[in-house]
N, C-alpha and C positions, 0 to 999 in steps of 0.2 A: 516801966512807966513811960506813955507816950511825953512827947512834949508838944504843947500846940503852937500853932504858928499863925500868922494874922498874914492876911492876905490883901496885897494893898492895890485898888483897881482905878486907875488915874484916867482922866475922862480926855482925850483926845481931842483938838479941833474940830475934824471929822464925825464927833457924837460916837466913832467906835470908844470902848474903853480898853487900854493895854491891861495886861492880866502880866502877875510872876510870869517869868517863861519868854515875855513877848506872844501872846497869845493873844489872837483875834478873831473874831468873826467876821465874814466876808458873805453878800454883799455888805457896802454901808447902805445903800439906799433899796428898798424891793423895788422890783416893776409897777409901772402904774399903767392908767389906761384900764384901769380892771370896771367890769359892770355884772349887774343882778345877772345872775344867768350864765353868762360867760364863765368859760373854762380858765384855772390861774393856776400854775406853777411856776414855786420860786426855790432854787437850789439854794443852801446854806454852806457853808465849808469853813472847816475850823481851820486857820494859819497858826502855826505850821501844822500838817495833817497829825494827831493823837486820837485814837477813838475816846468818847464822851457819851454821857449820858443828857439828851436833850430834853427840856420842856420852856413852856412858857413858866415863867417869874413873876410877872408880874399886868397887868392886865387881860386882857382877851383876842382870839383869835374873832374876824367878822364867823358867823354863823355861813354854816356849809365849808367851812378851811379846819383841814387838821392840819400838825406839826409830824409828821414822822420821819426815824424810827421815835415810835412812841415809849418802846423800852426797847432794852440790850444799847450797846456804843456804838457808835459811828464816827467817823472823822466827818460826815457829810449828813443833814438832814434835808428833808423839802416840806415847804411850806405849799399844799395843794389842796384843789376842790372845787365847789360852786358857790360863789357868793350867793345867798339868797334873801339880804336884808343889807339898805342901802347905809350909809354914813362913814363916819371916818374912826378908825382903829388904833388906840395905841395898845403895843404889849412890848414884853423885852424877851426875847429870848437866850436862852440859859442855856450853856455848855457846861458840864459836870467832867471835869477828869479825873476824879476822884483825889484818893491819896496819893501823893511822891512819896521819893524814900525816906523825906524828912518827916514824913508827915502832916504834912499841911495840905490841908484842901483845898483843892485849887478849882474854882467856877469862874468863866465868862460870861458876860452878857452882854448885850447889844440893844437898843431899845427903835422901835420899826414904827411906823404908823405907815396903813394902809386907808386907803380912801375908795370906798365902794360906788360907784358913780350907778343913777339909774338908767335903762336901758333907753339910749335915743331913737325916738321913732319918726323918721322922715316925716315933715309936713305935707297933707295932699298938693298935688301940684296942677288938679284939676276935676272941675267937677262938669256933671250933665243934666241936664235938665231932663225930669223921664216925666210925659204927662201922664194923667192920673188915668187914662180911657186906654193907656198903651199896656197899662197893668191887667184890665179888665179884660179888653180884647184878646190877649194873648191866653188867658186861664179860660175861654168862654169855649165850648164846643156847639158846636153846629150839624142840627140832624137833619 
């Protein structure tokens, strides 16, 4: 008969949470700067390195970003892709180390908000005047 075990995950100043073990998720904060269109990868890394089974827990990744590896463990994930819908994102991301030899389940998570900024497009910084006869003359041929 197993015995189960309760796993108690105490929430840090920093927003990381400690896990049994001393286990964390690293970074605390992702990269910002991110926009529609733009290219984003963000490395994950379990402290201390244990391969893990990751996903999101609980909210959502912005549209165009996956989480991989998506299945099988890694001690390391990355969060990459193309934004393609602007606003701001919370999810947590989940580290699975499965069972110790006690038996107890042991999950990390970390809770991330990303903010999709939309793409800045330079103000004109000058304009011309074209007159209306310069359009005409120019398309006009002459026999």
């Amino acid at each position: 008969m197993k015995r189960l075990a309760w796993l108690l995950l105490l929430p840090l100043a920093s927003g990381a949470l400690f896990a049994q073990g001393g286990y964390t998720i690293n970074p605390l904060i992702l990269p910002t700067n991110v926009t529609v269109g733009g290219s984003y990868s963000a490395g994950l890394l379990l402290s201390p390195a244990y391969p893990a089974a990751w996903s999101i827990s609980a909210g959502s990744l912005p549209p165009g970003l996956t989480l991989s590896p998506a299945s099988g463990t890694s001690a390391s994930a990355t969060i990459s892709g193309t934004p393609t819908v602007v606003g701001t994102y919370n999810f947590t991301v989940q580290a699975n180390l499965g069972t110790n030899p006690n038996a107890a389940l042991i999950l990390v998570t970390h809770a991330y908000t990303i903010v999709i900024a939309p793409i800045q497009v330079p103000p004109c910084t000058s304009l011309r005047r074209v007159s209306p006869t310069a359009r005409t003359e120019r398309h006009t041929r002459r026999y």
